[in-house]
C-alpha positions as CSV (number, residue, x, y, z in Angstrom):
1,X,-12.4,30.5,9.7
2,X,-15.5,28.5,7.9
3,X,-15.9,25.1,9.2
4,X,-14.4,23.4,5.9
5,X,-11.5,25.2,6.4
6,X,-11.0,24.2,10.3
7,X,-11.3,20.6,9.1
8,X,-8.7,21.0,6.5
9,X,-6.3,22.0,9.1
10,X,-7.1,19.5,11.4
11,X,-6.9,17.3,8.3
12,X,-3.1,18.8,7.6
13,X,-2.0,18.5,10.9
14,X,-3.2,15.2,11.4
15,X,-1.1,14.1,8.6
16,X,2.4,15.7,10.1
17,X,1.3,13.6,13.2
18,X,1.0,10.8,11.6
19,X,4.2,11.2,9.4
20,X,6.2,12.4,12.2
21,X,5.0,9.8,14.9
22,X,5.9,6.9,11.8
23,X,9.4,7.8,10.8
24,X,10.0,8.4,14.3
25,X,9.2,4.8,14.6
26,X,10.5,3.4,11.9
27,X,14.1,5.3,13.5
28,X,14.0,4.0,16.6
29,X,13.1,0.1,15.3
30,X,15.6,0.2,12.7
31,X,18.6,1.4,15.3
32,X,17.7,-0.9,17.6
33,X,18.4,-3.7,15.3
34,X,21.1,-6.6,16.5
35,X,22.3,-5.6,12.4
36,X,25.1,-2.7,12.2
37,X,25.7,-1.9,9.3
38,X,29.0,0.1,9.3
39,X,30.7,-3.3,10.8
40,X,28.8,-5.4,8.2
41,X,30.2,-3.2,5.3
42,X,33.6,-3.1,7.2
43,X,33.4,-7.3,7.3
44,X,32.4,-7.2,3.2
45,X,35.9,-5.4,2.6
46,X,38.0,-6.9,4.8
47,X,37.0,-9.8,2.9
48,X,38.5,-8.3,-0.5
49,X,41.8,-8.0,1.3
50,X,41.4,-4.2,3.1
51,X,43.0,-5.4,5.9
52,X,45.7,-3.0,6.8
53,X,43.9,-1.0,10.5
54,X,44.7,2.5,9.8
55,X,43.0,1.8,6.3
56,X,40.1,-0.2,8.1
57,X,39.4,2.7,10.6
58,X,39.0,5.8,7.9
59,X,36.7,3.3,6.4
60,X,34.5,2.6,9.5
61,X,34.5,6.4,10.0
62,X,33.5,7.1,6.5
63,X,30.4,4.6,6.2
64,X,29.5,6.1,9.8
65,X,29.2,9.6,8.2
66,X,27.7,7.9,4.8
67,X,24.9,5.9,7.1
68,X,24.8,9.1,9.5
69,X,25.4,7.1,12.5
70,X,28.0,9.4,13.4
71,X,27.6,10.6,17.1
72,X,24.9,10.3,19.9
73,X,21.1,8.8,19.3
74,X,20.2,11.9,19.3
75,X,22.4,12.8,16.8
76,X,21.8,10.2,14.3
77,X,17.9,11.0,15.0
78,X,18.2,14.9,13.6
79,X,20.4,14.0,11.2
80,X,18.1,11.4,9.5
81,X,15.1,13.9,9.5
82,X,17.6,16.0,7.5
83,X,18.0,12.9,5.2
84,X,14.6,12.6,5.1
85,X,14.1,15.9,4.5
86,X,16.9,15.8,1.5
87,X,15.8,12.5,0.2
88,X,18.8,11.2,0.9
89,X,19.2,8.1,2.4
90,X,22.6,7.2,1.8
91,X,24.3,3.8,-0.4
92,X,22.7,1.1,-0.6
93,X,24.9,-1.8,1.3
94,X,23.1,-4.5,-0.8
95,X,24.3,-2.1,-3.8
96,X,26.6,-0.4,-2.7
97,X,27.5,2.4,-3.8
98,X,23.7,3.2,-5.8
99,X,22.0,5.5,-3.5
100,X,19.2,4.0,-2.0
101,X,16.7,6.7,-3.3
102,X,18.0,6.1,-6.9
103,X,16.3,2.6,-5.7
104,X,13.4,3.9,-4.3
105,X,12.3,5.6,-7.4
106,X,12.8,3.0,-10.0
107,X,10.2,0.7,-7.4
108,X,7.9,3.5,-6.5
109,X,6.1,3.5,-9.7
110,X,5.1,0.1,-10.1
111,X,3.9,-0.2,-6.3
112,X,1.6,3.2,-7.3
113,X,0.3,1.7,-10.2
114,X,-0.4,-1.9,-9.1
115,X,-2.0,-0.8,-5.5
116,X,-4.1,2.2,-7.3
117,X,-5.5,-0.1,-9.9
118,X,-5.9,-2.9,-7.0
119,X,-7.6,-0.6,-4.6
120,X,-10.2,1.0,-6.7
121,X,-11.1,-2.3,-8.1
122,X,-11.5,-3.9,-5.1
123,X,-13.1,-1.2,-3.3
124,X,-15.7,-0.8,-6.4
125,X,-16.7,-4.2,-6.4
126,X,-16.8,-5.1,-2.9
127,X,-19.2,-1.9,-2.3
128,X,-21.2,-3.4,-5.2
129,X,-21.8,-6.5,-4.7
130,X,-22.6,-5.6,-0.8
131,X,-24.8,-2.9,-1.4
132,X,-26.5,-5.2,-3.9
133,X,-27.0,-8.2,-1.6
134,X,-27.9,-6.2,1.2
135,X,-30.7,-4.6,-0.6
136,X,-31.5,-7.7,-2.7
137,X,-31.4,-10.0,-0.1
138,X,-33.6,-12.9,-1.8
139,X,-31.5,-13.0,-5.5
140,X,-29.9,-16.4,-5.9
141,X,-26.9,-15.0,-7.8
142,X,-26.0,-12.6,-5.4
143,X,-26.3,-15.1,-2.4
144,X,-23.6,-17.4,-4.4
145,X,-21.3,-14.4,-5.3
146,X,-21.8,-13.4,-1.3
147,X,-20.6,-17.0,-0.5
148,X,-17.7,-16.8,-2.2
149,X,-16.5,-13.7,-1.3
150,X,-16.7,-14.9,2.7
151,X,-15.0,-17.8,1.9
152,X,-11.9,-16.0,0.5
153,X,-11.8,-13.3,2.9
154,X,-10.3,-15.6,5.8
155,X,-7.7,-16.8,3.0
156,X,-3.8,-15.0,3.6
157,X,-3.1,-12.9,0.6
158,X,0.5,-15.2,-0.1
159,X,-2.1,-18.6,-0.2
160,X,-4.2,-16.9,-3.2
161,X,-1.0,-15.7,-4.9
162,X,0.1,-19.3,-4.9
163,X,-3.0,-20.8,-5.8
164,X,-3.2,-18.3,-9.1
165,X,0.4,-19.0,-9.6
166,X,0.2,-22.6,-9.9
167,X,-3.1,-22.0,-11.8
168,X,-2.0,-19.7,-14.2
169,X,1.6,-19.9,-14.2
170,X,2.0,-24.2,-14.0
171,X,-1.9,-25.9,-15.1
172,X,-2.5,-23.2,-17.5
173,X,0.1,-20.9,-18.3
174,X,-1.4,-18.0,-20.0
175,X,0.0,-15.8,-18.0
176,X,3.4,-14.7,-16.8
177,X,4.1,-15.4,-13.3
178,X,7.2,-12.9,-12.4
179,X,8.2,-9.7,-13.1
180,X,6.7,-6.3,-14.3
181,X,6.8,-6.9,-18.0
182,X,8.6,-8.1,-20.5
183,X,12.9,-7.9,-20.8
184,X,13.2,-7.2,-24.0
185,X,10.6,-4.4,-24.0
186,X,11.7,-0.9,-24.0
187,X,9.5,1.2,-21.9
188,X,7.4,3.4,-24.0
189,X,3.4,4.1,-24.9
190,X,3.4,1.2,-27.5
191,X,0.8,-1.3,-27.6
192,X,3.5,-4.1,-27.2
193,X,4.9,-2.6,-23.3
194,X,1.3,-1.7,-22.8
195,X,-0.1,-5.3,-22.9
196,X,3.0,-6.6,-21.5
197,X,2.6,-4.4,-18.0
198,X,-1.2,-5.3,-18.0
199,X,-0.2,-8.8,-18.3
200,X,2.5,-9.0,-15.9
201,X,0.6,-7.3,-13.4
202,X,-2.6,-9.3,-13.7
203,X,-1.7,-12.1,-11.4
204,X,-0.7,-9.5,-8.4
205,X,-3.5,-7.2,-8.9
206,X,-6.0,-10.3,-8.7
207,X,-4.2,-11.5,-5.4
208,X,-5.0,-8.0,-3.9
209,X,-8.3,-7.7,-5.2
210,X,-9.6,-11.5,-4.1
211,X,-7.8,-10.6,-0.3
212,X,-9.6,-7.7,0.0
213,X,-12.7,-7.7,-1.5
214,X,-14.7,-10.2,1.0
215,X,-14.1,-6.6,3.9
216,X,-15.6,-4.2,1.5
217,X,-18.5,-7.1,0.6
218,X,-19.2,-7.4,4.1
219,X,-19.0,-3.8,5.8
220,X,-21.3,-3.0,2.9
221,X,-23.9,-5.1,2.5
222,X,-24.0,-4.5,6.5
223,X,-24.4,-1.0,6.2
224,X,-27.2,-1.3,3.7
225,X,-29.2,-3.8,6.0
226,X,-29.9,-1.2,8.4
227,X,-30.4,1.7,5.9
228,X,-33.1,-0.5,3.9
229,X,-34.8,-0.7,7.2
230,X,-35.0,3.1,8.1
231,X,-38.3,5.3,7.7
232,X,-37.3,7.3,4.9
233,X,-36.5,4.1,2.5
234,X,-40.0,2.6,4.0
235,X,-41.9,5.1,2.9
236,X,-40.6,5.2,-0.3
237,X,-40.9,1.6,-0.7
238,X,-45.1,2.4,0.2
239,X,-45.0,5.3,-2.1
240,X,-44.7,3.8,-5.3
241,X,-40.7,4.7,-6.0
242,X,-39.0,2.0,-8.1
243,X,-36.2,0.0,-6.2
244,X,-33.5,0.9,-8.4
245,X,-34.1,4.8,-7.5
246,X,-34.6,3.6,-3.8
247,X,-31.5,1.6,-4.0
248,X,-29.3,4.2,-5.8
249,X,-30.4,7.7,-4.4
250,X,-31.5,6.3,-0.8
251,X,-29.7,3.5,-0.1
252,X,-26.3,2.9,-1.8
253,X,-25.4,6.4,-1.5
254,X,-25.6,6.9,2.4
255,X,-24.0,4.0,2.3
256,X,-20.9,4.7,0.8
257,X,-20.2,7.4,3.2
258,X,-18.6,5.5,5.8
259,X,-16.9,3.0,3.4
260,X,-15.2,6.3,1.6
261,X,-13.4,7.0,5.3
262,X,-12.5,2.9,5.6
263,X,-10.6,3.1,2.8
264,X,-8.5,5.9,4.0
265,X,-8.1,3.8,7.6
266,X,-7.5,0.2,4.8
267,X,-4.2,1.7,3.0
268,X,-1.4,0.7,5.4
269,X,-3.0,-2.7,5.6
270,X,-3.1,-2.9,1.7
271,X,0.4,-2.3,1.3
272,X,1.5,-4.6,3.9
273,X,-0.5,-7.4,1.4
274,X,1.7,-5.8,-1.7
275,X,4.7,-6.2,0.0
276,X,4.3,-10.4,0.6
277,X,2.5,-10.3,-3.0
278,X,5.2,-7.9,-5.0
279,X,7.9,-10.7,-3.4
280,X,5.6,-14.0,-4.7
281,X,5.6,-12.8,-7.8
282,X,8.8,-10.9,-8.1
283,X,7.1,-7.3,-9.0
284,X,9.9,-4.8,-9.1
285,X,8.1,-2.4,-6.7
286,X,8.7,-1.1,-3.0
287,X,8.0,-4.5,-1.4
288,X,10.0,-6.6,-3.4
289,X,13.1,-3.8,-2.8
290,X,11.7,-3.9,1.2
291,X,12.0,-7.6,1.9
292,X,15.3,-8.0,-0.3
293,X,16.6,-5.6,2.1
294,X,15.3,-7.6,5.0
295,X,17.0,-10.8,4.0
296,X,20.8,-9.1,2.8
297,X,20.7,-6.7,6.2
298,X,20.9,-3.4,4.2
299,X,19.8,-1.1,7.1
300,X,19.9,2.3,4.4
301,X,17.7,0.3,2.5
302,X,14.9,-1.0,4.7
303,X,15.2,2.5,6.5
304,X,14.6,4.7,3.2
305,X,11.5,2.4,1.9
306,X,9.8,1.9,5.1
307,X,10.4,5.8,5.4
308,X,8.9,6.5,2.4
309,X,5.9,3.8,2.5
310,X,5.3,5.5,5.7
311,X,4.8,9.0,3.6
312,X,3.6,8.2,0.7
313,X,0.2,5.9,2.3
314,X,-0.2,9.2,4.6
315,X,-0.6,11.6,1.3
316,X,-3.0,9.0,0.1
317,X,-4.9,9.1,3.4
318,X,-4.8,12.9,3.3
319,X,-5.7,12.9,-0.6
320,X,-8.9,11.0,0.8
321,X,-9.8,13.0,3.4
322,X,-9.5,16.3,1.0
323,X,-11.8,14.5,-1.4
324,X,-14.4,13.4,1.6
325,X,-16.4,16.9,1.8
326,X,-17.0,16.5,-1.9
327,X,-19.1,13.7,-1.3
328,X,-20.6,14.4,2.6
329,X,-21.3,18.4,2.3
330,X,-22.1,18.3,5.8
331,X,-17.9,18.5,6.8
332,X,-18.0,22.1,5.5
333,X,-20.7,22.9,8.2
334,X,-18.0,21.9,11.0
């Protein structure tokens, strides 16, 4: 076995780890919450007059076997890994009786699309402008654009959605402040939905890009302040080679190597940010569907998107880490 293929299965069975150890987590937290939900769904119908204790009983034992919380911990452990493995994560008690996956994958897309347009932009600009002031240290513009970027990077994610919310949404209202597009809108490839999704999600994807872009800006122009002052870019500098060819075949491109594996290590933290900024602005994706079943209790719920977050950032990781000896060669050595 070549050494590119060793890393790919160190690579794959990094990811099961990682997958495994998380839902295993994500089990155990959620079952040891004060919150049963078999009792809570049992209290809802009592409520609407099933009061009769024969009746309430076959009831209690059915939602057990619908929230497969039938039997010991062990038990309800194996059996959720074969829900897991099903994609079946029972009703929704907030919804009851929608499945909670029938939830799950109205949300997923719009959490995909806002974080993937979030993350590239962010990652592309912050490696930018750092790379730029690091190797241009003495350019005025790129000293203010550096100060501005550090003083938004200590700013909470929720504080810049409500500072563009009341910017754009209240002093100047050009764009809309909730939702993922327009109501009356059909979904469809016309220009109309189109604008209307780019719209809607401009104010969310600018919160994600402002709260993570001062990282990328800083990591970066770190990284190139100690490449600029290694032999191989000093001789060049001696020998004549114009500083854009110095900055973009010597420089910025080592330089990029280690911020390609960050952003792997960044994707947890950057959906913890969507899940406060898909709430702000009331983006139908996962986080909006993971705090609202926070708040209303619905263990199925926070259970099967927690579960899924968990898998889907760990295929993105992986994705990553496939696409990593495209760019560093010297991963197929070993």
């Amino acid at each position: 076995m070549d050494g590119f293929a060793k890393y790919l299965v160190r690579r794959f069975f990094q990811f099961i780890l990682v997958v495994f150890l998380g839902v295993s987590l994500t089990f155990l937290i959620t079952n040891l919450s004060p919150v049963d939900p078999v009792e809570q769904t049992v209290s809802l119908m009592t409520n609407f007059g099933a009061t009769d204790p024969r009746s309430v009983e076959l009831m209690r034992e059915a939602l057990a076997e619908l929230y497969g919380l039938q039997g010991s911990f062990l038990d309800q452990y194996l059996s959720f890994w074969g829900r897991v493995v099903r994609g079946d994560f029972g009703p929704s008690l907030s919804s009851f009786p929608t499945p909670v996956m029938s939830l799950i994958m109205g949300a997923l897309p719009w959490t995909i699309g806002l974080l993937t347009l979030a993350v590239v932009i962010t990652w592309i600009l912050g490696n930018l402008l750092g790379a730029l002031a690091g190797y241009f240290r003495s350019n005025l513009m790129l000293k203010l654009a550096g100060a501005t970027v550090m003083a938004l990077h200590p700013v909470p994610a929720y504080i810049l959605g409500l500072v563009l919310l009341l910017i754009f949404g209240y002093a100047w209202p050009v764009l809309p402040i909730s939702g993922g597009a327009q109501m009356n809108l059909q979904p469809s490839l016309t220009f109309d939905y189109i604008r209307s999704l780019i719209l809607h999600g401009t104010l969310p994807a600018m919160t994600l890009v402002l709260a993570g872009i001062g990282g990328w800006f800083i990591s970066m122009r770190s990284l190139v302040s100690n490449i600029v002052t290694d032999d191989h870019v000093v001789y060049a500098e001696l020998g004549g080679v114009s500083s854009s060819k110095i900055f973009s075949q010597y420089v910025a491109r080592n330089a990029l190597l280690p911020q390609v594996t960050g952003l792997a290590l960044s994707l947890g933290s950057v959906f913890g940010g969507a899940v406060i900024t898909e709430f702000l602005f009331n983006y139908p994706g996962m986080g909006r569907l993971l705090v609202q079943g926070i708040y209303r209790g619905d263990y199925s719920l926070v259970l099967g998107v927690t579960t899924m977050s968990i898998i889907a950032v760990a295929i993105a990781v992986f994705v990553i880490d496939l696409i990593y000896p495209l760019i560093d060669p010297r991963v197929r050595l070993g």
